[in-house]
BAVOSE-266584 format. One record per residue (C-alpha): residue number from 1; x, y, z. Coordinates in steps of 0.001 Angstrom, whole numbers. Layout:
<tinus>
[tinu NUM,[X,Y,Z]]
...
</tinus>
This chain:
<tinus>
[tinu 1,[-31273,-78642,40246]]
[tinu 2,[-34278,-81152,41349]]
[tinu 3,[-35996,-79930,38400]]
[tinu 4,[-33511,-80255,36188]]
[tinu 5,[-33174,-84175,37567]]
[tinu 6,[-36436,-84519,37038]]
[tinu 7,[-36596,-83669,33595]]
[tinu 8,[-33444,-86080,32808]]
[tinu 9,[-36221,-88803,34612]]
[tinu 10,[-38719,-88096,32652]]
[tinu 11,[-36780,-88364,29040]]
[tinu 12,[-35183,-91654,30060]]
[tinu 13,[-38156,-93318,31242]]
[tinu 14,[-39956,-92171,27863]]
[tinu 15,[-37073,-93820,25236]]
[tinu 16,[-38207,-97684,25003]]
[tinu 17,[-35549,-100312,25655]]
[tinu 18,[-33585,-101893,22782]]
[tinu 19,[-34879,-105329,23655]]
[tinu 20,[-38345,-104404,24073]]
[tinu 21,[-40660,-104478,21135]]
[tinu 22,[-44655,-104405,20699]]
[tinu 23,[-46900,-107265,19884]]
[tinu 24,[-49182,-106336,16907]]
[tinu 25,[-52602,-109077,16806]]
[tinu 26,[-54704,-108811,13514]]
[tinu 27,[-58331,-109318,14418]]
[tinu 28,[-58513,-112986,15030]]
[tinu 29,[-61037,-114671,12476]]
[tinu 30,[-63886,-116593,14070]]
[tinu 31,[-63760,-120685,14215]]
[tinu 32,[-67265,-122331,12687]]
[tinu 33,[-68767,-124835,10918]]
[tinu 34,[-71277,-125820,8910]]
[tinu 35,[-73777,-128259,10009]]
[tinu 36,[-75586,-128514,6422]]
[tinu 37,[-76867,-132292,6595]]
[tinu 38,[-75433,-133786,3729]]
[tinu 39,[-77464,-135552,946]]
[tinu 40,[-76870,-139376,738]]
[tinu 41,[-76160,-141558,-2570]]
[tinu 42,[-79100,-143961,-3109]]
[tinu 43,[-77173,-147266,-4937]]
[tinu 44,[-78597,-150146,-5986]]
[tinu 45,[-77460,-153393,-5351]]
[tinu 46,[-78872,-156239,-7747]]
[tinu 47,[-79703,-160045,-6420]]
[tinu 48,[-80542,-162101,-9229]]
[tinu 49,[-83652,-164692,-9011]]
[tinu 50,[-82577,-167688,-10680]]
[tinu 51,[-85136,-170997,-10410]]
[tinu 52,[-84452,-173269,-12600]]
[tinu 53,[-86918,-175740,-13807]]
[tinu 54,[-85184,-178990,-13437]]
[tinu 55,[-84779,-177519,-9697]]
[tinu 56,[-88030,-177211,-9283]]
[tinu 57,[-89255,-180434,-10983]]
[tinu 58,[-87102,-182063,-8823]]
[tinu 59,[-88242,-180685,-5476]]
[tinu 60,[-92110,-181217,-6805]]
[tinu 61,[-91458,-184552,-7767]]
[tinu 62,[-89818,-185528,-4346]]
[tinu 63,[-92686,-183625,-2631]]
[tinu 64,[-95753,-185282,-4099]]
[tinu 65,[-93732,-188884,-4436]]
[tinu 66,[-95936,-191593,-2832]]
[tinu 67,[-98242,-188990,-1564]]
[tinu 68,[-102163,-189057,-2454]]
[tinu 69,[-103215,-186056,-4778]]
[tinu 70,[-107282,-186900,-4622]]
[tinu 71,[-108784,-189607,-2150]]
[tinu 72,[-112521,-189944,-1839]]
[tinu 73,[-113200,-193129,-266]]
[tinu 74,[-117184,-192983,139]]
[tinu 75,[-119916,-194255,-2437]]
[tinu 76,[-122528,-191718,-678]]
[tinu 77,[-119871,-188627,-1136]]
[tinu 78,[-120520,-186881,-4711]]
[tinu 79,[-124649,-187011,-4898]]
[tinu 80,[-124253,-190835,-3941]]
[tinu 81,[-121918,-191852,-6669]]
[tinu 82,[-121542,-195285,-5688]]
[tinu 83,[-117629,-194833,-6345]]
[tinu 84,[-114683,-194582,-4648]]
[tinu 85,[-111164,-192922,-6496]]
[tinu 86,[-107501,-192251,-5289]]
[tinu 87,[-105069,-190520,-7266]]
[tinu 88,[-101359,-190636,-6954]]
[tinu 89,[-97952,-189512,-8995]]
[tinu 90,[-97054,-192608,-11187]]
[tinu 91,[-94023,-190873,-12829]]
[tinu 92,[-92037,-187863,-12614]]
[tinu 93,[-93533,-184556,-13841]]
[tinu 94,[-92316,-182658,-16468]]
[tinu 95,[-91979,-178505,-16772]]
[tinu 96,[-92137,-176034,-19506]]
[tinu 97,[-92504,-172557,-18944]]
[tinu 98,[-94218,-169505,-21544]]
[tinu 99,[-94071,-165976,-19679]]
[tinu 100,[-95419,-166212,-16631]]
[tinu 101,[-97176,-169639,-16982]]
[tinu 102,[-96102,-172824,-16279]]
[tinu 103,[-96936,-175979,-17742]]
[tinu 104,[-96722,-179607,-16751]]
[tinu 105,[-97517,-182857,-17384]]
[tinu 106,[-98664,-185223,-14350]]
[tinu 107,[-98674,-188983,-15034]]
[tinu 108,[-101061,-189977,-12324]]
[tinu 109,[-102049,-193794,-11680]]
[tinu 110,[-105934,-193835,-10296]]
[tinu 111,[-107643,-196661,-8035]]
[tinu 112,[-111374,-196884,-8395]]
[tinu 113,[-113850,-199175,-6646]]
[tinu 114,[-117316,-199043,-8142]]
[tinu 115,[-120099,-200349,-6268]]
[tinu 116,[-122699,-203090,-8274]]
[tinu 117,[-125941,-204001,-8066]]
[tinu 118,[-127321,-206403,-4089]]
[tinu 119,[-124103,-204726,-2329]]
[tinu 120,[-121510,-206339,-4733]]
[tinu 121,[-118309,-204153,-5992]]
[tinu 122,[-115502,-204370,-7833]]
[tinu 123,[-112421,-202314,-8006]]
[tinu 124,[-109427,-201568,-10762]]
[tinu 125,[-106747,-199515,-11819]]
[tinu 126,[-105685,-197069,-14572]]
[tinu 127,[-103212,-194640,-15850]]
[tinu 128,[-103182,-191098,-17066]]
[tinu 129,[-101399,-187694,-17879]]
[tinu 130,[-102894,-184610,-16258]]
[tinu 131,[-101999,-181522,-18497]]
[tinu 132,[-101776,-178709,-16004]]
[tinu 133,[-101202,-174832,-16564]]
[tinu 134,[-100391,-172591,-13619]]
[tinu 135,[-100419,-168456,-14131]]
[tinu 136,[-98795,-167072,-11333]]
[tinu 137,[-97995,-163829,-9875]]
[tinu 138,[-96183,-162285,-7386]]
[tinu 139,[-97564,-160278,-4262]]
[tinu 140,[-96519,-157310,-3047]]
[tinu 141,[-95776,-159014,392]]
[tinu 142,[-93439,-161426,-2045]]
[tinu 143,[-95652,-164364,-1288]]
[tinu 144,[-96952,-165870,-4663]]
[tinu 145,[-100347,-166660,-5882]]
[tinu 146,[-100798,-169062,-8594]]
[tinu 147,[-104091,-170210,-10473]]
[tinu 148,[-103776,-173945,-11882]]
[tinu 149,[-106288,-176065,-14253]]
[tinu 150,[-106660,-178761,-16263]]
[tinu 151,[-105771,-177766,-20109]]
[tinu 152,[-106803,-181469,-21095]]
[tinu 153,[-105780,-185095,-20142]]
[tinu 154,[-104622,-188515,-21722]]
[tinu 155,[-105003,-192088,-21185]]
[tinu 156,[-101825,-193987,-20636]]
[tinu 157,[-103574,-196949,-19412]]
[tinu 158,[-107744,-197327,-19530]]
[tinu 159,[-108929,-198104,-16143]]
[tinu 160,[-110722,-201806,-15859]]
[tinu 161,[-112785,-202993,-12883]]
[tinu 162,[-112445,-206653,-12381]]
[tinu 163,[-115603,-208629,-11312]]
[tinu 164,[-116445,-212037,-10794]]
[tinu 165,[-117947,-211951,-14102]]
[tinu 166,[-115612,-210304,-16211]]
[tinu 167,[-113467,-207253,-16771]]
[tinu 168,[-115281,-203948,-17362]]
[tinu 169,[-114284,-201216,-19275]]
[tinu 170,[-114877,-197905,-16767]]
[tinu 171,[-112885,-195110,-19175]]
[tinu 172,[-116158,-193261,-19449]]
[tinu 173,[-116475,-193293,-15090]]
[tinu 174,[-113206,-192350,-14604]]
[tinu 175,[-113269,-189616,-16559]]
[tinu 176,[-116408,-188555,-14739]]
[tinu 177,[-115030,-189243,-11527]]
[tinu 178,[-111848,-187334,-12695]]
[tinu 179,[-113492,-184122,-13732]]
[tinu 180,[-114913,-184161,-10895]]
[tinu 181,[-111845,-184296,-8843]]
[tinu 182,[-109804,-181946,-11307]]
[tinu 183,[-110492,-178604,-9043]]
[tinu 184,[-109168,-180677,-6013]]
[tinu 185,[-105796,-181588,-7985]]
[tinu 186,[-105316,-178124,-8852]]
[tinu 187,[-105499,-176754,-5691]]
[tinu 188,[-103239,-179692,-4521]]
[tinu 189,[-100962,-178533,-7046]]
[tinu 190,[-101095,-175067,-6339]]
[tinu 191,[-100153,-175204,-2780]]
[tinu 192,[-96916,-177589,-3847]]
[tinu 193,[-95546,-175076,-6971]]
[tinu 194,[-96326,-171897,-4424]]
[tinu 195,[-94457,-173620,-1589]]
[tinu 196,[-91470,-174044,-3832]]
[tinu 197,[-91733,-170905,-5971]]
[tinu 198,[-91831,-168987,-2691]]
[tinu 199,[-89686,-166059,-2231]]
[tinu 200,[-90230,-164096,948]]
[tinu 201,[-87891,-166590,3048]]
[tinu 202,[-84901,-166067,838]]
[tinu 203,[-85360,-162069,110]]
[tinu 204,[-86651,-161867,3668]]
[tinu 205,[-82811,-163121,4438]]
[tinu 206,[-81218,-160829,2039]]
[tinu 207,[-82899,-157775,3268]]
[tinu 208,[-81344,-158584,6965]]
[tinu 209,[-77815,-159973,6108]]
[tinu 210,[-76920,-156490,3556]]
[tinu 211,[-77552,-154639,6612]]
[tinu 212,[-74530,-155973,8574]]
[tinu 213,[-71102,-153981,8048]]
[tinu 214,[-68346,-155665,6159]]
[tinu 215,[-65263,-155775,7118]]
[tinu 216,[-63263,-154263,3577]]
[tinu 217,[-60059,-154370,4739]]
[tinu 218,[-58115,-155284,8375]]
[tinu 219,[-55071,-153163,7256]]
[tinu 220,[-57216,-149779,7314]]
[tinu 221,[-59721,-151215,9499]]
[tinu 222,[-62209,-149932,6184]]
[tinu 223,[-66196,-151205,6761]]
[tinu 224,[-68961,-151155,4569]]
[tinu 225,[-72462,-150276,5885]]
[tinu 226,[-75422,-150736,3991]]
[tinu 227,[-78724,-149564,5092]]
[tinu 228,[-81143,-150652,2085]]
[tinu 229,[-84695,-148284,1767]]
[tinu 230,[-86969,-149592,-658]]
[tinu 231,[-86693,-152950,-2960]]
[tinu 232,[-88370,-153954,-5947]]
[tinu 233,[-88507,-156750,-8726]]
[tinu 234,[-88197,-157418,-12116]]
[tinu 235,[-91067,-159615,-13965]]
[tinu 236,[-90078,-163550,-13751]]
[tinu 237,[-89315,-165111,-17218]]
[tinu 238,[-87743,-167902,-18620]]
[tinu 239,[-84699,-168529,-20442]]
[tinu 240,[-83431,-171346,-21267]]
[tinu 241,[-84925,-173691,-18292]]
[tinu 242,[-84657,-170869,-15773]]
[tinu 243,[-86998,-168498,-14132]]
[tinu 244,[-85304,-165748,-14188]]
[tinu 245,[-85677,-162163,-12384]]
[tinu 246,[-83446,-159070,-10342]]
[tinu 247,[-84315,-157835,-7080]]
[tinu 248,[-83089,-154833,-6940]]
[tinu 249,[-82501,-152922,-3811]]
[tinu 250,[-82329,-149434,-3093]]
[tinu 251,[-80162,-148509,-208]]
[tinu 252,[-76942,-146139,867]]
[tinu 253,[-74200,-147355,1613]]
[tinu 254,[-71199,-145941,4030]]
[tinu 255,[-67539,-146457,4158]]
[tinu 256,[-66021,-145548,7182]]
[tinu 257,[-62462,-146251,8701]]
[tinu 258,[-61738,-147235,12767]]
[tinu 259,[-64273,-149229,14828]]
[tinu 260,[-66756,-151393,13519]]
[tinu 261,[-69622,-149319,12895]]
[tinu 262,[-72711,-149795,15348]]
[tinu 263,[-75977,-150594,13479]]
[tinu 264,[-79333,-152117,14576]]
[tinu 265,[-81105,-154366,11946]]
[tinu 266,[-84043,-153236,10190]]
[tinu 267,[-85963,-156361,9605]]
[tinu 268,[-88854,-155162,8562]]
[tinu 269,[-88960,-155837,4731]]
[tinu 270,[-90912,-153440,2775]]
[tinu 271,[-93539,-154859,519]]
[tinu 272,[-92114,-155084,-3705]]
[tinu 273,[-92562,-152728,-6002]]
[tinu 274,[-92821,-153974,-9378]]
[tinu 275,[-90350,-152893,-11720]]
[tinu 276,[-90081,-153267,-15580]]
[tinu 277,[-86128,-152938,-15673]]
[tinu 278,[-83662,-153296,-12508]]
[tinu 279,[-80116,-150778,-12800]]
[tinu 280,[-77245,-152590,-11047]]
[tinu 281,[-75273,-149530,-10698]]
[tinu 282,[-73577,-149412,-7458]]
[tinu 283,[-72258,-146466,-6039]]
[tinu 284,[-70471,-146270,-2206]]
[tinu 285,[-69697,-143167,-361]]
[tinu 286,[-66900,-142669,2015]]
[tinu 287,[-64353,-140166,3186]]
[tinu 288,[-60910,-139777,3837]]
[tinu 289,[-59319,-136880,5390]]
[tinu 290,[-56304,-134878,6282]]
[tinu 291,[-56752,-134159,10379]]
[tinu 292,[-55834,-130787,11000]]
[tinu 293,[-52412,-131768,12930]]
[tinu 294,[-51347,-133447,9997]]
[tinu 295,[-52444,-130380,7932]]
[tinu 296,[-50607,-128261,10244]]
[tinu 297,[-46975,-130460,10514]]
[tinu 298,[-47298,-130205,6829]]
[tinu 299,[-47558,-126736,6699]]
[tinu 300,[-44965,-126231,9610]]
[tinu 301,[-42374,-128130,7685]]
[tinu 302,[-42365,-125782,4985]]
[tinu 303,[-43197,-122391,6693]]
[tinu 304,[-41689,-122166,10155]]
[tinu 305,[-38649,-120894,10064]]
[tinu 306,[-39021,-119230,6635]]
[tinu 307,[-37384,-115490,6413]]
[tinu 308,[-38971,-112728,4214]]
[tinu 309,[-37247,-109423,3772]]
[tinu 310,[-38000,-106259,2564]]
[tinu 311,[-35545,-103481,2507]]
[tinu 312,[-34316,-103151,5931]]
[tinu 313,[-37601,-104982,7198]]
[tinu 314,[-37282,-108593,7891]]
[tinu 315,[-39843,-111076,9611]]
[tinu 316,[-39582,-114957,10166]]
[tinu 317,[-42762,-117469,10731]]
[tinu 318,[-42383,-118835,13878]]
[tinu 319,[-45940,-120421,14044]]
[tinu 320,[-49058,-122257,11919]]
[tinu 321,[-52241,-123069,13136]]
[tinu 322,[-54853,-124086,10902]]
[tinu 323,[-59279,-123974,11936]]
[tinu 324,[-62383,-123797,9888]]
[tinu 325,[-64340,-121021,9072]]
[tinu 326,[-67597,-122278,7527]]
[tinu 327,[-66567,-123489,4674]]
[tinu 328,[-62688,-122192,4574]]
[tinu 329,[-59876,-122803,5768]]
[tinu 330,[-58221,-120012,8422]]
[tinu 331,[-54195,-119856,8106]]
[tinu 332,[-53060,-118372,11739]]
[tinu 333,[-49358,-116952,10866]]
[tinu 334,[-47133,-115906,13624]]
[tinu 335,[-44235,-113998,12883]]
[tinu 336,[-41369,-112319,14678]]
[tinu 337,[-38640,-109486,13976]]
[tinu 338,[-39797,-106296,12039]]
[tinu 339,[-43477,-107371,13067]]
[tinu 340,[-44074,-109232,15545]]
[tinu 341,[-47579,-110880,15972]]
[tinu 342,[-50142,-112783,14478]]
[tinu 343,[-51470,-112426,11087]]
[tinu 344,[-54632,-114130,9517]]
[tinu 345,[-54747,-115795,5963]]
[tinu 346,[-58011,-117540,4663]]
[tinu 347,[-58841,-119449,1329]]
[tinu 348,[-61409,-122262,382]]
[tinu 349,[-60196,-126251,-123]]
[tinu 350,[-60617,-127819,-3150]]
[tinu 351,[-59703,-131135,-4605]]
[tinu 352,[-58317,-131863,-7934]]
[tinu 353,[-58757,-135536,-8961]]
[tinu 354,[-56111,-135495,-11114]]
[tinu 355,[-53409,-135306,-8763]]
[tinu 356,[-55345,-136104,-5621]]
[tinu 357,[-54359,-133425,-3534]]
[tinu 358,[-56383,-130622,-1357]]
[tinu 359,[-54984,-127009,-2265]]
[tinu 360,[-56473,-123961,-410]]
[tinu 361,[-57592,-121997,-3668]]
[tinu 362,[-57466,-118423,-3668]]
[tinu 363,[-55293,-118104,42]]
[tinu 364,[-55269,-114533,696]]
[tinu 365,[-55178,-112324,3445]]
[tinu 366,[-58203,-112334,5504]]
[tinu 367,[-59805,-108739,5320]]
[tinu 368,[-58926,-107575,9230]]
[tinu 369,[-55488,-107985,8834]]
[tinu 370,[-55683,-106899,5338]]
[tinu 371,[-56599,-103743,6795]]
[tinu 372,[-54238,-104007,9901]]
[tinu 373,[-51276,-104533,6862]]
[tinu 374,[-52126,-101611,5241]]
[tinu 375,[-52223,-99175,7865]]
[tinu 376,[-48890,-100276,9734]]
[tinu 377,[-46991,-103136,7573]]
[tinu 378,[-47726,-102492,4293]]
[tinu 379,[-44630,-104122,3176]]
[tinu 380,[-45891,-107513,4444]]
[tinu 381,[-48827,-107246,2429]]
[tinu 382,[-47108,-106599,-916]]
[tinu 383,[-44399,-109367,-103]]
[tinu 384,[-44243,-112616,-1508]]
[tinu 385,[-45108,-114408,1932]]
[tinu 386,[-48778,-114726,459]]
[tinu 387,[-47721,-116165,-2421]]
[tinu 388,[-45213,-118824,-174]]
[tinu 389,[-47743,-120017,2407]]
[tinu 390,[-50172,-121108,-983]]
[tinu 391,[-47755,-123154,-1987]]
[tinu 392,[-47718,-124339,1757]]
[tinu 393,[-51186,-125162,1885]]
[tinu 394,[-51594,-128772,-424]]
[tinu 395,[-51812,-131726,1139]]
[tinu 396,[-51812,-135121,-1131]]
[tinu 397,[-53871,-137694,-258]]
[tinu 398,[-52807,-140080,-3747]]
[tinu 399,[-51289,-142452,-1302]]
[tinu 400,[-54645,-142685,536]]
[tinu 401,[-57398,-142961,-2290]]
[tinu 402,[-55574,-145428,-4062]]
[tinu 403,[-54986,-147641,-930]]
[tinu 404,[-58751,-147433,-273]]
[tinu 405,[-59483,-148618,-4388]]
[tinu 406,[-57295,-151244,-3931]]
[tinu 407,[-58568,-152538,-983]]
[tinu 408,[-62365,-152360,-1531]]
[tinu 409,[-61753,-153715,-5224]]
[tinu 410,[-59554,-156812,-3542]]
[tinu 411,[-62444,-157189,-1075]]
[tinu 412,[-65353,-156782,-3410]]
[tinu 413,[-64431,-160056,-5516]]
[tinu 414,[-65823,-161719,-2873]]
[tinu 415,[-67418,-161236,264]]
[tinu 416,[-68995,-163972,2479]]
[tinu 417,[-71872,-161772,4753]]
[tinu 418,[-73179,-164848,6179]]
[tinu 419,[-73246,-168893,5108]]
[tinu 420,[-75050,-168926,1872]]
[tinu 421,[-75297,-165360,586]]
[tinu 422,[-72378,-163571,-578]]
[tinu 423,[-71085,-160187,-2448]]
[tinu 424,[-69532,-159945,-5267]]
[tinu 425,[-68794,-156824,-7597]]
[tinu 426,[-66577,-154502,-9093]]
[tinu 427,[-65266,-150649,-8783]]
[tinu 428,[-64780,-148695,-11927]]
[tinu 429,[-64100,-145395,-10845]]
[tinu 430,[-63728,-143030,-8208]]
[tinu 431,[-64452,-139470,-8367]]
[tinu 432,[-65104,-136408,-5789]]
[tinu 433,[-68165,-135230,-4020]]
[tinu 434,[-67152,-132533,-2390]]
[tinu 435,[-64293,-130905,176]]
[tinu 436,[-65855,-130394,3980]]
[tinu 437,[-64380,-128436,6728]]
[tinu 438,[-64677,-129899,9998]]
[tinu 439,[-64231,-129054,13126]]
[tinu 440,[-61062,-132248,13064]]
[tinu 441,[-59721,-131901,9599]]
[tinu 442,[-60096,-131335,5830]]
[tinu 443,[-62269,-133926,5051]]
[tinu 444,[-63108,-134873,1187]]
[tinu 445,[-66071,-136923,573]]
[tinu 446,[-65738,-139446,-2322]]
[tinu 447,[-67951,-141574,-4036]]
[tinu 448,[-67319,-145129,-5926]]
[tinu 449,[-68925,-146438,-9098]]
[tinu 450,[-69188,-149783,-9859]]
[tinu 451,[-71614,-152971,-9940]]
[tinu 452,[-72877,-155342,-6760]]
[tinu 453,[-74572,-158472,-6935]]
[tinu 454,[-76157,-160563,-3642]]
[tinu 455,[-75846,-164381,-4765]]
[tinu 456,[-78163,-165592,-2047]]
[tinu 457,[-77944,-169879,-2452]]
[tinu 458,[-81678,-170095,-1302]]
[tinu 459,[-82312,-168548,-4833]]
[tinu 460,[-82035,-170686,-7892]]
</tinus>
């Protein structure tokens, strides 16, 4: 009899309970990234050098007006010359310009005092038109060295020393006087035209205020950084009455979305490199994402809850989590009813440009639970629940790329970085770098095409 009960025991306690049912786990794929360092776009953002000669006339007239250009006021300097000789601006200078020389003409008025025989002296005035040229270059630390000299000079007005006696003709000691003097009137001349021709100031400026972030857009808090690397410059020519020439500067720039982005000048500016021809194609990176929540609801909405049957088997998705695994994308499926567990799907994001959405290409079932199907749930794998979550896994991001054309286009029409210098330029297209996975999201990296000029007002 107590064997008998104890048999019965042991064959209940062996039949499982209808409400009790085994948990199945496919091998759970590991979550990692990549940390690959990702290559930046070098741009190039053009400033145009614009000087134009009636500028520059202007500001060397005002600077030499009323000022001495030659004084020698001693009849013992010069080998004991007996002569004394100031020479001013009488009129306002003219400019041409051929290549990379200038030329002028300087209508100077002279003063001479000549010193006579027993101590007597006598002292006159006279007009004439320097002829200058100036070849000038530009240094690589942007300063400018120029090289002026006398082509050859005119009379306006023959100098004439009055005496006591007389008036006295003195062309021929003027004009010794005067070539003597020229070397001094060049230099004079070449400090002036260097002071006003001088660059550094306005690219040293340039280099700084680029380097700021912009503020794109308030709506999607969207800021571009630019952190320039090496700048160069086109040879300075004329065309019609302007001195003309592009800085160009190399650089990457950075859009990013949140915060303003922290940066620390670099105000060192790098010394030119000359260059024969200056591209002004422009080309900004940024990225825009889909965080893996939002990834997830998305997926959620159209898999949770879903039924798939086979035969007399039938399983519903209860669960979708989504994580990176180097670079794909890991689909964690949990189901209930005929199996009940967790399944693993995995497939690499891509994004097509043409309808500016992420799909997971190629979504299958990752090669653990592959094998885990096969042995015990077969049915699963030849189901059409593979097929389903692929069309699950595409998220759009239209609504976002065009927002972010929009915006920067808007903004890039015109952009005040600081008083006096200012961005303007234009986006023509948009097109994809690549697809990242992150450790926060699906992250697509995007560059723009387009053209950037720096009008800096200290340039002209």
């Amino acid at each position: 009899m107590k064997n008998n009960l104890l048999t019965a025991i042991l064959l209940i306690s062996s039949i499982p309970l209808c409400n009790s049912q085994e948990t199945t786990n496919a091998p759970k794929p590991l979550e990692q990234y990549n940390n690959a360092q990702e290559k930046p776009l070098v741009s190039t953002i053009g400033i145009p050098v614009n000087i134009t000669l009636p500028d520059l006339m202007q500001s060397l007239n005002a600077q030499l007006s009323g000022k001495a250009l030659y004084e020698d006021y001693s009849f013992t300097d010069n080998n004991n010359d007996g002569l004394m000789l100031s020479v001013w601006k009488s009129q306002d200078i003219t400019l041409l310009m051929f290549g990379n020389i200038l030329k002028y003409r300087v209508p100077l008025k002279l003063w001479i005092k000549k010193e006579l025989l027993f101590g007597a002296t006598a002292e006159g005035e006279g007009e004439l038109a320097l002829n200058f040229k100036t070849k000038f270059n530009i240094n690589p630390d942007w300063t400018l060295s120029t090289k002026t000299e006398v082509e050859w000079y005119e009379w306006i007005k023959p100098p004439v020393l009055k005496t006591g006696i007389g008036d006295i003709g003195v062309e021929t000691i003027a004009s010794m006087a005067l070539d003597r003097s020229k070397k001094m009137l060049a230099e004079s001349l070449d400090q002036y035209v260097s002071q006003q021709m001088n660059l550094r100031p306005q690219i040293q400026t340039a280099w700084s205020a680029i380097q700021a972030p912009v503020l794109l857009d308030s709506t999607y808090q969207m800021w571009s950084k630019t952190t320039p690397i090496s700048i160069g410059i086109t040879p300075l020519y004329a065309n019609n009455n302007v001195i003309q020439a592009k800085i160009a500067v190399e650089c990457i720039n950075d859009m990013t979305f949140g915060a303003k982005p922290t940066f620390r000048t670099n105000s060192f500016l790098p010394n030119l490199n000359l260059l024969q021809d200056a591209s002004d194609d422009f080309m900004i990176q940024f990225a825009t994402d889909v965080p893996f929540p939002e990834a997830e609801r998305l997926a959620k909405n159209m898999m949770v809850g879903q039924v798939f049957e086979s035969g007399n088997k039938k399983i519903t998705v209860e669960d979708v989590m989504l994580w990176g695994n180097d670079d794909r994308i890991v689909v964690n499926t949990r189901l209930s009813g005929s199996f009940n567990g967790e399944i693993y799907f995995i497939g690499k994001p891509t994004f097509n440009p043409e309808t500016n959405i992420i799909k997971v290409e190629d979504l299958d079932f990752h090669v653990d639970t592959r094998s885990l199907l096969l042995r015990s749930a077969s049915w699963i794998f030849q189901g059409p629940i593979k097929k389903k979550m692929a069309e699950a896994m595409v998220f759009p991001l239209d609504e976002n790329i065009g927002a972010i054309k929009k915006s920067a286009q808007d903004a890039l029409q015109y952009v005040e970085i600081q008083p006096g210098i200012s961005l303007k330029g234009t986006i023509d297209s948009i097109a994809v770098r690549d697809v990242l996975v992150t450790p926060n999201s699906l992250k697509v990296n995007l560059f723009s095409k387009g053209k950037v000029n720096v009008d800096v007002k200290g340039i002209r």
